[in-house]
C-alpha positions as CSV (number, residue, x, y, z in Angstrom):
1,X,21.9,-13.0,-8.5
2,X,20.0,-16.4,-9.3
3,X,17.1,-15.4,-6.6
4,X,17.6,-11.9,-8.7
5,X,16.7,-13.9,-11.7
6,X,14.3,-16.4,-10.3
7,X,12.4,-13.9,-9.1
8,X,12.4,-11.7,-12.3
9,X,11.4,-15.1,-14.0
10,X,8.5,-15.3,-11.7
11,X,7.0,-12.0,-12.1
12,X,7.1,-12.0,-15.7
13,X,5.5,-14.8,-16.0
14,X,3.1,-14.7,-13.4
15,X,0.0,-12.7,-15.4
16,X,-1.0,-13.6,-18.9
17,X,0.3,-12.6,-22.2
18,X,-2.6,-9.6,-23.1
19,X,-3.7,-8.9,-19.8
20,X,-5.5,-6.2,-18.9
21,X,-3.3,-2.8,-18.9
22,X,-4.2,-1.3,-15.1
23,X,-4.1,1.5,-13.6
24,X,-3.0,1.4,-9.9
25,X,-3.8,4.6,-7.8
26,X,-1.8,4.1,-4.5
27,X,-2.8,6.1,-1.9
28,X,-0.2,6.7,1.3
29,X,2.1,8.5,3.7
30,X,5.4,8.9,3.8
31,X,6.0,5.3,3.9
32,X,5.0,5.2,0.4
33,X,6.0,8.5,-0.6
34,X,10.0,7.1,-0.3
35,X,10.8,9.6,2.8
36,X,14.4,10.3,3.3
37,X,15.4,8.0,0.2
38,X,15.6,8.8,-3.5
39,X,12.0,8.6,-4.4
40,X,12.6,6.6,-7.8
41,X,14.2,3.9,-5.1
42,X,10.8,3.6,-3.1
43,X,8.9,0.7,-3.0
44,X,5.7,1.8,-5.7
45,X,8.3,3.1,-8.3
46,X,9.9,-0.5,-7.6
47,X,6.2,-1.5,-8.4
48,X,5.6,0.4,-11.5
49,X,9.0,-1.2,-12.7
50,X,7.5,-4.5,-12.0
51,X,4.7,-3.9,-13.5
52,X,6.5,-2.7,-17.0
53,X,8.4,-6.0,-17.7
54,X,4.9,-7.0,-17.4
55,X,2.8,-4.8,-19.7
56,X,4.4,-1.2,-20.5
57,X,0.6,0.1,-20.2
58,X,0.7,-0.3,-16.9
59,X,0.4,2.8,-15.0
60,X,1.2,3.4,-11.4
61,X,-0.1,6.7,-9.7
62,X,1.6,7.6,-6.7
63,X,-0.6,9.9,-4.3
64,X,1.3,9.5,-2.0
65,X,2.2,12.3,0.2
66,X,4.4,12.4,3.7
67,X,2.2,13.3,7.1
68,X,-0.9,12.4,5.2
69,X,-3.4,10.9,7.3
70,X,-7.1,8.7,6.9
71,X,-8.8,12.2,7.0
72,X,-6.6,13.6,4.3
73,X,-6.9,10.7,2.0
74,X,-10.8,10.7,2.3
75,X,-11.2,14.4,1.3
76,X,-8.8,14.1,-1.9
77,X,-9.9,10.6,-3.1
78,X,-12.4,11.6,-5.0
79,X,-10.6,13.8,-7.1
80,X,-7.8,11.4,-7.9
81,X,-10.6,8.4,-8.8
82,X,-12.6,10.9,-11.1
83,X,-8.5,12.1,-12.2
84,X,-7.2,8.8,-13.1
85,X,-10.0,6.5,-13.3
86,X,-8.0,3.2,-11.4
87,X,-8.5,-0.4,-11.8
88,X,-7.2,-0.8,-8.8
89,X,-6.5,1.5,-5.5
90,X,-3.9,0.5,-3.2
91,X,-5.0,1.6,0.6
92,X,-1.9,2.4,2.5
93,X,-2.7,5.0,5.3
94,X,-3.2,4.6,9.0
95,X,0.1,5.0,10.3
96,X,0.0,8.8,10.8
97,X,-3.4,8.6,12.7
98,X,-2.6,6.2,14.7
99,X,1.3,8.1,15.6
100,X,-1.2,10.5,16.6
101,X,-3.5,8.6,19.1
102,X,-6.6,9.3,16.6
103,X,-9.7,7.3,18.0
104,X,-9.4,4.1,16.1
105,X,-13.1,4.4,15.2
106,X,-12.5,7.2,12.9
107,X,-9.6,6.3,11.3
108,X,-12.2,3.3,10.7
109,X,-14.8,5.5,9.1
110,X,-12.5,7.6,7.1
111,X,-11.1,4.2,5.1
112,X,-14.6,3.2,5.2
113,X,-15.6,6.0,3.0
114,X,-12.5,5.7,1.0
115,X,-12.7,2.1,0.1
116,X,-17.2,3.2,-0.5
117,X,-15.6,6.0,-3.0
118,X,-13.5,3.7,-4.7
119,X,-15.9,0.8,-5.4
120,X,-18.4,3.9,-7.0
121,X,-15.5,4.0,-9.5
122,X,-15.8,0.4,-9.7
123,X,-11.6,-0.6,-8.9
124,X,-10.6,-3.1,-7.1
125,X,-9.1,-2.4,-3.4
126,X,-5.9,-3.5,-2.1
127,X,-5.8,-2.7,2.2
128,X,-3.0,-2.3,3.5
129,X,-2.0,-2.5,7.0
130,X,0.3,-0.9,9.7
131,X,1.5,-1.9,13.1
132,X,2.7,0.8,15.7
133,X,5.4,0.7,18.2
134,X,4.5,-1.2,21.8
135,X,5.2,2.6,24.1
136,X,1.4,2.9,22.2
137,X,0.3,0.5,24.8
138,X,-1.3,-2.9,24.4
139,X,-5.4,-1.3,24.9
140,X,-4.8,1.3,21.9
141,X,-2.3,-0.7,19.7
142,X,-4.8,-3.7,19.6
143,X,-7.8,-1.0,18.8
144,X,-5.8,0.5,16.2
145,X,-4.5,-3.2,14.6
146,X,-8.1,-4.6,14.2
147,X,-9.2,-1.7,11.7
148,X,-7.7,-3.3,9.3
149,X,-8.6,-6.4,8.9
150,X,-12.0,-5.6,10.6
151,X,-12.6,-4.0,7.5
152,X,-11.3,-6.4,4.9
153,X,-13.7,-8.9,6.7
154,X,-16.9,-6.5,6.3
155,X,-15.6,-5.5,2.6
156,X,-14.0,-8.6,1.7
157,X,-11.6,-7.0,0.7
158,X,-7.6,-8.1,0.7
159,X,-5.3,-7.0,3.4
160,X,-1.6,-6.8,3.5
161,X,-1.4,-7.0,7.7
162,X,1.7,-5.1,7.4
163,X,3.5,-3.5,5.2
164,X,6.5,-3.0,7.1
165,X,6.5,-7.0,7.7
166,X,10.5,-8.1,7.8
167,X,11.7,-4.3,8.1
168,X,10.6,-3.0,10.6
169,X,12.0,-5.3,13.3
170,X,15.9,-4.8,11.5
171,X,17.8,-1.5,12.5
172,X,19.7,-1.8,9.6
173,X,16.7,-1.8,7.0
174,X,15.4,1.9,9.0
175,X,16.3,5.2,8.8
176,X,18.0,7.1,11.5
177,X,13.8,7.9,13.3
178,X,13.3,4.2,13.1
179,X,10.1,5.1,11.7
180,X,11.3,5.4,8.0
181,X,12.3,2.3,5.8
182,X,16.0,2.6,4.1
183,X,16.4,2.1,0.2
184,X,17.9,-1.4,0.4
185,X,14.1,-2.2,2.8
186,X,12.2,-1.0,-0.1
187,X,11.7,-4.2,-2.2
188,X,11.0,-5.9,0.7
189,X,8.2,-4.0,1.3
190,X,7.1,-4.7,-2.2
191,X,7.4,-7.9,-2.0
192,X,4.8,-7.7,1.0
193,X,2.5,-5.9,-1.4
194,X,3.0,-8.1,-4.3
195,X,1.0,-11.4,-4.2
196,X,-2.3,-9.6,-3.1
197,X,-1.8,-6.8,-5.9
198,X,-0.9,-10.0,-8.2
199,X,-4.6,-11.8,-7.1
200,X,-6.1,-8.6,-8.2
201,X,-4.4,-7.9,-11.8
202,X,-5.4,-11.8,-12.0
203,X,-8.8,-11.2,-11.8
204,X,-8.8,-8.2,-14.4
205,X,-10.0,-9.1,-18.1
């Protein structure tokens, strides 16, 4: 209960009194989406609760969708930017394609174009990235892992290196698939997300 409280203490205070009221477009699969869990328990309506005792303007857009892969997120992006207008987009795709075996260089390209399409609308980017299981082998999974922060490097751009960081190696905080995060793993996962999102409300007027 005091961590409870510390942390609550923390998050409060951590932005300015009149900060800018964002909007955050988060953009992901099913492990953003809350699959298998009630969704209000998932780890961006976490966020958007976070975000309230900060500012009730604050708006969190959950695009999330389950299955959804690089390819789907860079034909739909558009709409949601011109849709919601974000401050800031939260890049959390990659683990579908690469489930899949897609060629690493595409799933490159297709965030490429996403995070191009998002800096027209002028947000902020957030990357986010994913590990896969070793039966992927060592050649692919180390093709697929430097995406990510290959391309926060050419966009400098902030990365998350994994948003299952602390979950994903505990049987107990996955689902049943072992691909899926439980409810209790969910504010784990958003505290992976949090100090790179907080850098970036930071540095909105």
């Amino acid at each position: 209960m005091r961590w409870i409280l510390a942390s609550l203490f923390f998050v409060v205070s951590a932005l300015p009194a009149g900060s800018y009221a964002a909007t955050v477009l988060v953009m992901g699969d099913s492990l953003s989406a809350a699959y298998g869990i009630d969704r209000e328990k998932g780890w961006v309506n976490l966020l958007a609760r976070r975000l309230s005792r900060i500012d009730g303007e604050h708006q969190v857009i959950n695009a999330s969708i389950s299955g959804e892969t690089t390819s789907g997120g860079m034909r739909r992006i558009r709409a949601l930017l011109d849709t919601h207008q974000p401050q800031i987009v939260v890049l959390a795709l990659g683990a579908n394609d690469g489930l899949r075996a897609s060629d690493p260089q595409q799933i490159e390209y297709n965030l490429q174009t996403m995070i191009e399409s998002a800096r027209d609308h002028n947000a902020l980017i957030l990357l986010v990235g994913i590990r896969l299981p070793p039966n992927y082998g060592a050649s692919y999974n180390a093709a697929f892992g430097a995406v990510f922060p290959y391309l926060a490097e050419q966009h400098h751009l902030p990365l998350v290196p994994f948003l299952l960081k602390n979950v994903a190696e505990h049987e107990n905080l996955m689902q049943a698939d072992r691909y899926h995060p439980t409810a209790p793993a969910q504010l784990l996962i958003l505290d992976n997300v949090w100090p790179e999102l907080l850098q970036l409300l930071q540095t909105l007027p």
